[in-house]
PAKE-111674 format. One record per atom (N, C-alpha, C): atom name; x, y, z; residue number from 1; residue in one letter. Coordinates in steps of 0.001 Angstrom, whole numbers. Layout:
<rs>
atome/x/y/z/num/residu
CA/X/Y/Z/NUM/A
...
</rs>
This chain:
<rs>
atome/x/y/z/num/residu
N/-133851/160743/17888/1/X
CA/-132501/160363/17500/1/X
C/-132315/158843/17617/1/X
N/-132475/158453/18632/2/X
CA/-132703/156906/18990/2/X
C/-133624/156384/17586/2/X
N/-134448/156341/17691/3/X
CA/-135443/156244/16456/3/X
C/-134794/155945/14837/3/X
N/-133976/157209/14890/4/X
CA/-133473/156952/13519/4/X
C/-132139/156472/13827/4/X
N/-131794/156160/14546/5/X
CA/-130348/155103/14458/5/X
C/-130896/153590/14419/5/X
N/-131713/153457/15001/6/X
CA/-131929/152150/14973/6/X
C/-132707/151605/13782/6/X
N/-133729/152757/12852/7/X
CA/-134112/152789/11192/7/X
C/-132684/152065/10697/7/X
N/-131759/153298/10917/8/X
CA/-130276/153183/9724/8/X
C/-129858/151627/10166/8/X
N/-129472/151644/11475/9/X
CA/-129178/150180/11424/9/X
C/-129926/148946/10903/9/X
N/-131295/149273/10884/10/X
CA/-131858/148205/10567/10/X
C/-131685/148070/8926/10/X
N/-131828/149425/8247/11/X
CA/-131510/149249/6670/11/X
C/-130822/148975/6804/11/X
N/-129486/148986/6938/12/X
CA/-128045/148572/6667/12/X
C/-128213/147476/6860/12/X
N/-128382/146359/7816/13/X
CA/-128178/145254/7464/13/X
C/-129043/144374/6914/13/X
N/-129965/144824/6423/14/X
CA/-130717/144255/5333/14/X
C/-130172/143949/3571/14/X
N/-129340/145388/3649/15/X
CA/-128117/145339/2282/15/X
C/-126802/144674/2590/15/X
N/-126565/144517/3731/16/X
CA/-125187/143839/3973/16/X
C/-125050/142339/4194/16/X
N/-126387/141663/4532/17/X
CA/-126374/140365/5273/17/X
C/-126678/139521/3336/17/X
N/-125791/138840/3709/18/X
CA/-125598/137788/2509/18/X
C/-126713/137127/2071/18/X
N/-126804/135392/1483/19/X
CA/-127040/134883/1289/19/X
C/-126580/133810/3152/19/X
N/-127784/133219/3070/20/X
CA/-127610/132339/4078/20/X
C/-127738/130697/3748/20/X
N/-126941/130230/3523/21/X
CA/-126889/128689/2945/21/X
C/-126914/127948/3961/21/X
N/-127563/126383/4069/22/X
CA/-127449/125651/5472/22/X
C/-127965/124710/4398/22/X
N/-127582/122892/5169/23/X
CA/-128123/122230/5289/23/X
C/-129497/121761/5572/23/X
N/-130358/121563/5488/24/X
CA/-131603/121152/6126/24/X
C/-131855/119457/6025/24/X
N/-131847/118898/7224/25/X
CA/-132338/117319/7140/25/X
C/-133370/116934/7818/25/X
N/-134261/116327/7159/26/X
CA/-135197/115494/8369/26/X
C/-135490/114210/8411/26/X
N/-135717/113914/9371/27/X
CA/-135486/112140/9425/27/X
C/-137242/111688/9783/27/X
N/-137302/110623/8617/28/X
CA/-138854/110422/8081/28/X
C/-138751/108773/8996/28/X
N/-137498/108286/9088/29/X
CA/-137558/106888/9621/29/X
C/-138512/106726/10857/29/X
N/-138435/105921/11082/30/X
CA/-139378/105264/12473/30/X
C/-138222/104727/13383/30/X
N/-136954/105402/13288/31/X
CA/-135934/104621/14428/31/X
C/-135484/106079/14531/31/X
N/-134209/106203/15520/32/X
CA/-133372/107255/15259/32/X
C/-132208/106897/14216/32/X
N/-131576/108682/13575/33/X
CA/-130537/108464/13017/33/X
C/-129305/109019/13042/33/X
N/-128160/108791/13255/34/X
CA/-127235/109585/13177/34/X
C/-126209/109712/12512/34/X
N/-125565/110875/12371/35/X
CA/-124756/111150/11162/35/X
C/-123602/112021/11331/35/X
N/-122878/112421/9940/36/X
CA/-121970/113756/9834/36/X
C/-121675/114011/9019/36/X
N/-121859/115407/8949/37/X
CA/-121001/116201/7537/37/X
C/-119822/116603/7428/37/X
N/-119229/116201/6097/38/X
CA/-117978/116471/5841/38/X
C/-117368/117401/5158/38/X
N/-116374/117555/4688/39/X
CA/-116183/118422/3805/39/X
C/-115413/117446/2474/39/X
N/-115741/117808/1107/40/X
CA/-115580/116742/221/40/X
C/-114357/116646/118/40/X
N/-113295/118033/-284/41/X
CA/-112294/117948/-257/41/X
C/-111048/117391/947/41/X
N/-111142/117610/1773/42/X
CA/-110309/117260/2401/42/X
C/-110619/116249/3803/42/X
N/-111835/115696/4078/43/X
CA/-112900/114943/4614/43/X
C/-112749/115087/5779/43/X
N/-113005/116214/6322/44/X
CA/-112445/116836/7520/44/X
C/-113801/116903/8198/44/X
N/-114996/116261/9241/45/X
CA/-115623/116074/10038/45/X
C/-116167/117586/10672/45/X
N/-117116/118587/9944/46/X
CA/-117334/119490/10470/46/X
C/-118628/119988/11488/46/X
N/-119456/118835/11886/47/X
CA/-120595/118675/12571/47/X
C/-121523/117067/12513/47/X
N/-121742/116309/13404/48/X
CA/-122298/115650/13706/48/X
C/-123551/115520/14403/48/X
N/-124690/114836/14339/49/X
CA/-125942/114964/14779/49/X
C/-126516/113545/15104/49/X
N/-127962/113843/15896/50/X
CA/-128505/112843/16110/50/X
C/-130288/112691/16295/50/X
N/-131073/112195/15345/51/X
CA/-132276/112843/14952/51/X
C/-133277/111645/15293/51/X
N/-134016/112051/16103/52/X
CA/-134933/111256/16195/52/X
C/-136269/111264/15315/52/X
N/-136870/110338/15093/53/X
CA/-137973/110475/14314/53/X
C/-138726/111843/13764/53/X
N/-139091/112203/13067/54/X
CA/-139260/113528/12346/54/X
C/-138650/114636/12928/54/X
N/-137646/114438/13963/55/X
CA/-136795/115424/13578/55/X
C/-135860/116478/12426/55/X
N/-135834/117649/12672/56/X
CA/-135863/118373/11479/56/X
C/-134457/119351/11994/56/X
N/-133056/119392/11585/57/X
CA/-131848/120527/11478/57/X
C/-131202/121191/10620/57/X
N/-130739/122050/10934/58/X
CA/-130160/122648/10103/58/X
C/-128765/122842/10485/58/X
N/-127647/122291/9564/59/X
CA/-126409/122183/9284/59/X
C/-125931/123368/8410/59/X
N/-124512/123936/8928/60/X
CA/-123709/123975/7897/60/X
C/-123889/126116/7679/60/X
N/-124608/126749/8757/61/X
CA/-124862/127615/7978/61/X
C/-123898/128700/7760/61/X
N/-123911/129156/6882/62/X
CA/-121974/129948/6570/62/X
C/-121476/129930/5434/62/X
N/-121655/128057/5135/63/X
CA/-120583/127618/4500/63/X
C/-121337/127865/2852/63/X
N/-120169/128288/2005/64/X
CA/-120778/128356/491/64/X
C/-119609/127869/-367/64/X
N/-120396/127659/-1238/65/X
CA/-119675/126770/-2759/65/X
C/-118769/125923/-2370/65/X
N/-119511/124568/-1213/66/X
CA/-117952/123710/-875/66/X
C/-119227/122277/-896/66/X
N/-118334/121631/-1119/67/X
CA/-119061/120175/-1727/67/X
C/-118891/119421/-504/67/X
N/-120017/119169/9/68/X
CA/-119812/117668/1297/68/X
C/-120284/116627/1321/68/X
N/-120105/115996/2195/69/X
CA/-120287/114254/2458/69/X
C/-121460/114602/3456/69/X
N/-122771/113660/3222/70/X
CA/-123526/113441/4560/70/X
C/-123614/111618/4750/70/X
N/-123072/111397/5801/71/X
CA/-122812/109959/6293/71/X
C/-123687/109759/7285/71/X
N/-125177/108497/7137/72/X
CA/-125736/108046/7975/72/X
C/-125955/106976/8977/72/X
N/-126265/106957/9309/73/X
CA/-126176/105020/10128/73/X
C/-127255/105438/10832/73/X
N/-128101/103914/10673/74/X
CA/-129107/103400/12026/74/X
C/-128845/103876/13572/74/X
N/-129694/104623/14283/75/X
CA/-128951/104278/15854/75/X
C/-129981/103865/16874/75/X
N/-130363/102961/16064/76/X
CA/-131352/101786/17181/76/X
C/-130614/100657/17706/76/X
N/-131103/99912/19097/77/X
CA/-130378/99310/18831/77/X
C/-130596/98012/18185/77/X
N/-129302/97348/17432/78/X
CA/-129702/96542/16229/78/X
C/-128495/95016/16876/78/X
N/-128729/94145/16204/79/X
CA/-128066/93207/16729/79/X
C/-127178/92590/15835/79/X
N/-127279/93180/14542/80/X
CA/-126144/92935/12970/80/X
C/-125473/94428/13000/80/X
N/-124560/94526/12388/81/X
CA/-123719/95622/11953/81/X
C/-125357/96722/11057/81/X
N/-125499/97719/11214/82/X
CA/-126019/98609/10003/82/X
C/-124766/99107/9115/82/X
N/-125564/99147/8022/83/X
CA/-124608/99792/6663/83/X
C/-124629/101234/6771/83/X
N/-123249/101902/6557/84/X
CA/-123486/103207/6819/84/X
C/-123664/103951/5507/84/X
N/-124392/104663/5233/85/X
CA/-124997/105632/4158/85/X
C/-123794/106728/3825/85/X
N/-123344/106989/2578/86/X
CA/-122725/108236/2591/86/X
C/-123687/108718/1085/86/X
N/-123617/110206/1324/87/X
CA/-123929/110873/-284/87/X
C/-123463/111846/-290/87/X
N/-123284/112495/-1634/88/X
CA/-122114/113387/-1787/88/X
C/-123007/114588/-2352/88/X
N/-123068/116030/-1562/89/X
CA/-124504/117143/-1756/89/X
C/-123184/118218/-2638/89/X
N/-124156/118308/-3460/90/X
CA/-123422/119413/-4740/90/X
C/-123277/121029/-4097/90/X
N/-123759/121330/-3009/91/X
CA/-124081/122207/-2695/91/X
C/-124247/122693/-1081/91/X
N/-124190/123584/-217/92/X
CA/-124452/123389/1016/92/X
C/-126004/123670/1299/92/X
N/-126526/124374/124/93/X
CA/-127757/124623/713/93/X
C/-128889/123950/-83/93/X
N/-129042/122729/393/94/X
CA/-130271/122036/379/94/X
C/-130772/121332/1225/94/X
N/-132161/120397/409/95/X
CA/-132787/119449/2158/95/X
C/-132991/118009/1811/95/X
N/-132566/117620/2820/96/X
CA/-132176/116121/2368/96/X
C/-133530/115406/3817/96/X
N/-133928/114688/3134/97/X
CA/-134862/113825/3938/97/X
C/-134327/112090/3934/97/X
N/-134433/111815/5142/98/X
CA/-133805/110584/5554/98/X
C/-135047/109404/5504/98/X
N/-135082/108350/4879/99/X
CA/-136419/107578/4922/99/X
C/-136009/106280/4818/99/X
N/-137042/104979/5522/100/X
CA/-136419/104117/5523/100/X
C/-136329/102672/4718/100/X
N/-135723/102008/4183/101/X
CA/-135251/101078/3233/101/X
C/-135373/99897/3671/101/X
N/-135310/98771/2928/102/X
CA/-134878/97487/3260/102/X
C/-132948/97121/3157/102/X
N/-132243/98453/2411/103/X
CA/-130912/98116/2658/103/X
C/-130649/99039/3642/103/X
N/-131676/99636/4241/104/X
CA/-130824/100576/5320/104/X
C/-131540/102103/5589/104/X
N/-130855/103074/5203/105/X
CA/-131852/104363/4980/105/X
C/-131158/104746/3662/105/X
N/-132472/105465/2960/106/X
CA/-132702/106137/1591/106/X
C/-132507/107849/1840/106/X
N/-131472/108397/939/107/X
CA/-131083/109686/1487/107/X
C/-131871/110317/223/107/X
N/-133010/111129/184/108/X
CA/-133201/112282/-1029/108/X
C/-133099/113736/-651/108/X
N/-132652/114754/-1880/109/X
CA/-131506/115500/-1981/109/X
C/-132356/116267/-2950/109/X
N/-133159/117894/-2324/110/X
CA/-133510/118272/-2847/110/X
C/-132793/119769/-3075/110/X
</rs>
């Protein structure tokens, strides 16, 4: 009996569990980086992070068909202002790799 309840449960949520969308970032720089995601519409701050060299996270998972902001900055320490990075992801579920520039960091958005 045990046996087959825990079968049924296990089918069942194999048909019930969605689609799982997340963020994925990893940071290719040679410094640390840190950041946050937004939400496009109403730019409301829904998780912040902090990634050290090939560090690799996952953001965001839940969220579907909502357009966000990922905002980066340098967090070494630096002795000029760094420029802060924003890009705008069509989607919640993709992977964005962080790499580093002569204006700063290069965000690609796969």
């Amino acid at each position: 009996m045990k046996t087959l309840l825990t079968s049924l449960l296990f089918f069942f949520s194999i048909f019930i569990a969605g689609p799982s969308e997340a963020v994925t970032i990893k940071n290719k720089c040679s410094y640390p980086v840190a950041g946050s995601l937004r939400y496009e519409e109403s730019n409301v701050m829904f998780a912040q992070f902090r990634l050290v060299p090939g560090q690799k996270i996952h953001l965001g998972k839940g969220i579907f068909n909502t357009k966000l902001i990922l905002r980066t900055i340098p967090d070494a320490g630096m002795d000029e202002a760094a420029p802060i990075t924003s890009t705008n992801l069509k989607t919640p579920d993709c992977y964005v790799e962080l790499k580093s520039s002569d204006e700063g960091i290069k965000v690609s958005v796969d």
